[in-house]
ZAVEX-826020 format. One record per residue: residue in three letters; y, z negated, x of N, C-alpha, C, O in turn. Coordinates in steps of 0.1 Angstrom, whole numbers, plus 5000, padded with zeros to 4 digits. Layout:
BEGIN
ALAYZXYZXYZXYZX ...
//
This chain:
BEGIN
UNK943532982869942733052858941332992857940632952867 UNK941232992850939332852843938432992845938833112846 UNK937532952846936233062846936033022832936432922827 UNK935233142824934633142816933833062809933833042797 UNK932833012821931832902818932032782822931132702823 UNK933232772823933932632821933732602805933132502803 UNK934032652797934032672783933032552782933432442779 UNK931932592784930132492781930232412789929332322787 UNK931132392800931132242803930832122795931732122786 UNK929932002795930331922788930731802794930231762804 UNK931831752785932631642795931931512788931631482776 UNK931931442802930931302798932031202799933031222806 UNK931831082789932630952787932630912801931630892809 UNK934430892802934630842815935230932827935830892837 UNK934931072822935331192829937131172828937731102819 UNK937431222837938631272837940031352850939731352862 UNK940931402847941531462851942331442867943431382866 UNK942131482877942331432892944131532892944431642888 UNK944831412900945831492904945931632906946831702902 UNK944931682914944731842915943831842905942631842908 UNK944131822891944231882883942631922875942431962864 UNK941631912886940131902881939431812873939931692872 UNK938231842867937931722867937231692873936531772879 UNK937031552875936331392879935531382874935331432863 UNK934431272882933131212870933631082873934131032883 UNK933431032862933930892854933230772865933630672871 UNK931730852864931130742877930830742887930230632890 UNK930930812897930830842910932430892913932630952924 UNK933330882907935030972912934731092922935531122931 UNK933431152919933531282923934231412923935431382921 UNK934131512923935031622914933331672907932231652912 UNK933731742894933231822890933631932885933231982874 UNK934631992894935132162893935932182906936532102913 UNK935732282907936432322921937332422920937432492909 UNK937932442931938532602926938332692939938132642950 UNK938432852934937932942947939133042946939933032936 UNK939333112954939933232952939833382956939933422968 UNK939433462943938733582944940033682941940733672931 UNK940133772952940933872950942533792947943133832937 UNK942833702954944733652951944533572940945333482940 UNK943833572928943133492920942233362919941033352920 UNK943133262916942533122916941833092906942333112895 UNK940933052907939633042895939032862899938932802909 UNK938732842889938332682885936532712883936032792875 UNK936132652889934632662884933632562884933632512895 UNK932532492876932132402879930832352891929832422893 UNK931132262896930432192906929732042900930131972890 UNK928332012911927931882906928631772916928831762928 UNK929031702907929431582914928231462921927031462919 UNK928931402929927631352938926631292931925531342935 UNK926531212921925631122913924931212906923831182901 UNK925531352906924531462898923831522910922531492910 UNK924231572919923731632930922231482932921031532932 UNK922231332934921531292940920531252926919431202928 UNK921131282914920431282904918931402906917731372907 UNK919631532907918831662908917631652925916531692925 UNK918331592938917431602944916231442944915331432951 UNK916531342933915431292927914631382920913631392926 UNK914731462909914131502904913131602912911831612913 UNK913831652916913331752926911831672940910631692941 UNK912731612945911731522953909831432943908631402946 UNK911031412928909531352919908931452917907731422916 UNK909031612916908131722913907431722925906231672924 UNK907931772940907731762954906131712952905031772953 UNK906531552949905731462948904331472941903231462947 UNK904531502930903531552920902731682923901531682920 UNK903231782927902831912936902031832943901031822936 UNK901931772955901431732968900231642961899031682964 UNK900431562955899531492950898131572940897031522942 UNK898331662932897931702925896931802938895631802938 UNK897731862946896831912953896031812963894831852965 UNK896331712970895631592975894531562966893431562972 UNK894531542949893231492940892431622940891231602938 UNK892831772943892031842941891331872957890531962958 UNK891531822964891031842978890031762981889231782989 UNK890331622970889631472973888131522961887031482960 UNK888731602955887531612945886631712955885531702951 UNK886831802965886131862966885431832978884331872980 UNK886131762986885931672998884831552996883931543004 UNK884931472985884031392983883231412966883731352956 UNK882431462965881431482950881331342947881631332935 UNK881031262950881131102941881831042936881530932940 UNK882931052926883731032918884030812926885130772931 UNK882930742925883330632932883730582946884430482948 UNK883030672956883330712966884930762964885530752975 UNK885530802958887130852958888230752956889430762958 UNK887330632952888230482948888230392963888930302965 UNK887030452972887230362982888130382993888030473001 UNK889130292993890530323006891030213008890530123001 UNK891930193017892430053023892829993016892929873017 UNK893230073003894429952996893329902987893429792981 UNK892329972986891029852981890529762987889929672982 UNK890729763002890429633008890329473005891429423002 UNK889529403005889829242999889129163009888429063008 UNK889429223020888729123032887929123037888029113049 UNK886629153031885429143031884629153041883629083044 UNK885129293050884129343054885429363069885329473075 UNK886029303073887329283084886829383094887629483095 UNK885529373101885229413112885229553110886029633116 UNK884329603100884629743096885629833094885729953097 UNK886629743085887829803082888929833094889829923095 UNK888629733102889629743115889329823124890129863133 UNK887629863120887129983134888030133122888730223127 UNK887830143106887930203104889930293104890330413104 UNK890730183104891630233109892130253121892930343123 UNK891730173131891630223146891130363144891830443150 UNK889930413136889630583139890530673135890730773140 UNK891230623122892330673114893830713123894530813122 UNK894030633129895230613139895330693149896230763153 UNK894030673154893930813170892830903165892330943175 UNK892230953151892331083147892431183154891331233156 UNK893431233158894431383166893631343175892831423175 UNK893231243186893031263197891431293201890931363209 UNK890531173188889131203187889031293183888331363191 UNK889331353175888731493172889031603183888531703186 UNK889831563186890331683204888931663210888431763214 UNK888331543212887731503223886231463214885431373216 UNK886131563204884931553194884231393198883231373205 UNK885031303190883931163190884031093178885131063172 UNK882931083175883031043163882530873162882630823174 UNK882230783154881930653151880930693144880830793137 UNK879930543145878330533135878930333130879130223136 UNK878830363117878330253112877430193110876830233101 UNK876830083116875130033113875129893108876129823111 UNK873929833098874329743094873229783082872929893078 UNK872829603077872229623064872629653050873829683050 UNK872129663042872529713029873829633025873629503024 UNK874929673022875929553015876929493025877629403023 UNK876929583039877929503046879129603049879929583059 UNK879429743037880629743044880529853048881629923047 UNK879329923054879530043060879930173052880230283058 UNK879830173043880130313036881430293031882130383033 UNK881830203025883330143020884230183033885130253030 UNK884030153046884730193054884830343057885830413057 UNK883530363061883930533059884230603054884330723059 UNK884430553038885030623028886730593033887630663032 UNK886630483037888830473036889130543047890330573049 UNK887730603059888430683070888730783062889930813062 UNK887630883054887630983045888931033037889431143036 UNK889330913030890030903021892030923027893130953022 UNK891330853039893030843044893030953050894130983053 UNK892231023054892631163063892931283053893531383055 UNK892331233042892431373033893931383024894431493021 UNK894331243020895731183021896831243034898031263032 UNK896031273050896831343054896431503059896031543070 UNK896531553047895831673050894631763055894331883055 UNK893831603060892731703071891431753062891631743050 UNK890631803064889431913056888531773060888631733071 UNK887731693049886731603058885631663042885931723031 UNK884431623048882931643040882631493038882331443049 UNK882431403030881331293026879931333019879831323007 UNK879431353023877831353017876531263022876131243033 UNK876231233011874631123012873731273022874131383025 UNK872531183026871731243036871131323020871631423016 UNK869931253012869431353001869831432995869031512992 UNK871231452991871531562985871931702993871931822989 UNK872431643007872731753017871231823023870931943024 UNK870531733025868531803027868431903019868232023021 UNK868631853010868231932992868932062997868232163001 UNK870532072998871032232996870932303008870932423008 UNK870732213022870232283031869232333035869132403045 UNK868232293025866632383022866732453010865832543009 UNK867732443001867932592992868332712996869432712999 UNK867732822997867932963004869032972998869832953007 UNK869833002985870933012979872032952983873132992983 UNK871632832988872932752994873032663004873532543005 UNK872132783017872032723027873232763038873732693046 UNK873332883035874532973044876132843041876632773050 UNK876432853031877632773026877232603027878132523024 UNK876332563031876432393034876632463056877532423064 UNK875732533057876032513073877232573078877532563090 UNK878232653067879332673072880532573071881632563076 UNK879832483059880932383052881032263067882032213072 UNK879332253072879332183078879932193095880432113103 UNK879832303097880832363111882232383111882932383121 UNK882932403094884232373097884832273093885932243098 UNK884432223087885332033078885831993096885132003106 UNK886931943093887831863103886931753106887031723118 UNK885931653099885631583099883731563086883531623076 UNK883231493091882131523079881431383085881331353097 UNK881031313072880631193068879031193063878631203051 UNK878131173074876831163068876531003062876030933071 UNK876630953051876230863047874530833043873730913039 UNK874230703046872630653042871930773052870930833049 UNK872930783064871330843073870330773081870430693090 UNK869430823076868030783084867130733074866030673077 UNK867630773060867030693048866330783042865730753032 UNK866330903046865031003038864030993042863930903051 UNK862531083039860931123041861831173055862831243055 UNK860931123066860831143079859831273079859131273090 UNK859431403068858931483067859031603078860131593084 UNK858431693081858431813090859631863088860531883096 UNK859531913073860631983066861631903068862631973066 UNK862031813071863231723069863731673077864731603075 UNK863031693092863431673098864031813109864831793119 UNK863631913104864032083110865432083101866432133107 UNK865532043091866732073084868031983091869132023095 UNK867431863091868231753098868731803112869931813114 UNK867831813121868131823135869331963135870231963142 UNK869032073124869932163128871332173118872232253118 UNK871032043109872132023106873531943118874731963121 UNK872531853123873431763136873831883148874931883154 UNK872731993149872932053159874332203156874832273164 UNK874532203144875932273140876732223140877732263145 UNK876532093133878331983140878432003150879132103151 UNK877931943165877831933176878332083184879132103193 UNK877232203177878332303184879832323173880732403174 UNK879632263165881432283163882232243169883232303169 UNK882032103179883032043185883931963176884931923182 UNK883731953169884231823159883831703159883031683168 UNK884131603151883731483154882731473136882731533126 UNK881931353141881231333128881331163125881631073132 UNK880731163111880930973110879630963106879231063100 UNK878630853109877330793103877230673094878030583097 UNK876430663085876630523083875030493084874230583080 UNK874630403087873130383085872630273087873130213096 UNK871230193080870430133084869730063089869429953086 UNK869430183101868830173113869030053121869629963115 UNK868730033129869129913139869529973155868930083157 UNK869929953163870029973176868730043183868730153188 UNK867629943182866429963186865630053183864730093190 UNK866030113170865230203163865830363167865230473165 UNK867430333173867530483172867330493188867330603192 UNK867130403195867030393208865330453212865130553220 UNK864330403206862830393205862430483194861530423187 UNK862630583190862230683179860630673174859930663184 UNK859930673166858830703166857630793172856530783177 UNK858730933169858331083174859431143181860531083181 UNK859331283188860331353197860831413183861831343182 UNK860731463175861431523168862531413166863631433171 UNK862231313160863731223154864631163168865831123168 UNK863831173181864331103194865431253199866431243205 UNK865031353196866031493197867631433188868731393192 UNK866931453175868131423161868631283167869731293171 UNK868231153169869331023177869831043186871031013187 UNK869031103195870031143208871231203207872231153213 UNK871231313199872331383198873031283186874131233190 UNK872831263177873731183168874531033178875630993174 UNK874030983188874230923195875230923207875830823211 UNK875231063212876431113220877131183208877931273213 UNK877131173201878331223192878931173187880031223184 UNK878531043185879330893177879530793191879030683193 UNK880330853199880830793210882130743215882430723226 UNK882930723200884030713209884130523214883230453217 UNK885430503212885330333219884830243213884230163219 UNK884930233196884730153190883330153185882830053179 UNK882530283188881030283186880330223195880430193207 UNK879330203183878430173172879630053161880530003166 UNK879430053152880129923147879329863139879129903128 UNK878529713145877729693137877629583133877729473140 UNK877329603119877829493110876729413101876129463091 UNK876429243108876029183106875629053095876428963098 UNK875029013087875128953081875028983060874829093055 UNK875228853054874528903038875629003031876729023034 UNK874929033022875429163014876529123003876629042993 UNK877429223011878929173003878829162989879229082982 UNK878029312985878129252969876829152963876629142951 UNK876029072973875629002964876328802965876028702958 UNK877328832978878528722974879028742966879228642960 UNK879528872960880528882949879828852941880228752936 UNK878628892936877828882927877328702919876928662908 UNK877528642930877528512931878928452926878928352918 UNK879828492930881628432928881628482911882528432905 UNK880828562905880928602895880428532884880828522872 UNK879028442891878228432881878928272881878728212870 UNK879628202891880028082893881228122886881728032880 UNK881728222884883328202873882628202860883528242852 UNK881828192856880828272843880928152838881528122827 UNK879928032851879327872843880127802843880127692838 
//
């Protein structure tokens, strides 16, 4: 006896009729009907045949996909506020900057283990070599796997951690992110105010036990030799914090984009 909703079956070119009496799909020689038996009652009812079945868990897997992702761009948006900063990742890589990129996936890889063991990496180096492009693909690839990370420039983080309104929510943001990216530090007013804000912004990572990333400027000498105890407090600790093996990573030599800048102007003439 046919079920009911056999009726709305529709039979596709190529379909057809199996010794027992079901049908087949034309392209995979699947079955697409089965039979059950309810109450001494044999009943026909329809089934996906395999090419439909691996049809549906494509589809299913491209939604999956799109879910996961959708929530990844909304985490990247909130993870990193610089809309260009969101384009920097490995698969932008073009060579350039080798030394960096190779510290930067070495941190990406044993992740789980630095952050157990709160160590983070400092990038140093002059303007144009690389260091923030790298920290962005560490950023970028952890947040790809799930983890909570913060990127923020030093000026605009000063700014909300001296606004009474949105001081509470930067020092909590800053104690729980899996990970947090102070870029262009050491590049503000070396001010009173700026540097109380500073020191107790480093000194909340640090009791979180998390790991942090730097990129900066600075030179060796300079974070070694401070001017004043105030900033020799803030290196010191930024210094045992950014300890794991591959720290300091520092990167020497002219500024990548003003080679590019050059290869550009030579495709031009």
């Amino acid at each position: 006896m046919a079920n009911n909703s056999m009726r709305n079956m529709v039979i596709a070119e190529g379909d057809y009729t199996g010794e027992d009496g079901l049908l087949y799909c034309g392209k995979c020689n699947t079955p697409r009907q089965t039979s059950i038996e309810i109450s001494g009652n044999r009943l026909v009812v329809g089934c996906l045949c395999r090419c439909e079945t691996e049809r549906k868990e494509r589809e299913e897997a491209a939604k999956k996909e799109e879910r996961r992702r959708k929530i990844i761009e909304c985490r990247r948006e909130r993870c990193i506020s610089d809309p260009a900063y969101r384009q920097l990742n490995f698969a932008a890589d073009n060579g350039s900057c080798a030394k960096a990129v190779e510290a930067a996936r070495w941190y990406v890889e044993n992740f789980e283990q630095l952050k157990a063991e709160n160590k983070g990496l400092m990038f140093m180096g002059t303007v144009g070599t690389g260091k923030t492009f790298a920290a962005c693909c560490i950023a970028n690839e952890l947040i790809e796997r799930g983890y909570d990370v913060w990127v923020t420039t030093m000026l605009p983080l000063l700014r909300s951690a001296g606004n009474f309104t949105a001081c509470e929510g930067v020092f909590e943001r800053v104690q729980k992110v899996d990970l947090l990216v102070l870029d262009d530090f050491g590049t503000t007013k070396n001010s009173e105010r700026n540097m109380e804000l500073l020191f107790e912004i480093i000194d909340t990572r640090a009791r979180s036990g998390k790991p942090m990333i730097i990129t900066t400027n600075l030179i060796p000498a300079e974070l070694k030799e401070p001017p004043n105890l105030s900033l020799a407090r803030i290196y010191d600790r930024v210094i045992s914090m950014c300890s794991s093996e591959k720290s300091p990573v520092v990167l020497n030599g002219e500024s990548i984009r003003k080679i590019e800048s050059r290869g550009k102007h030579k495709a031009l003439s």
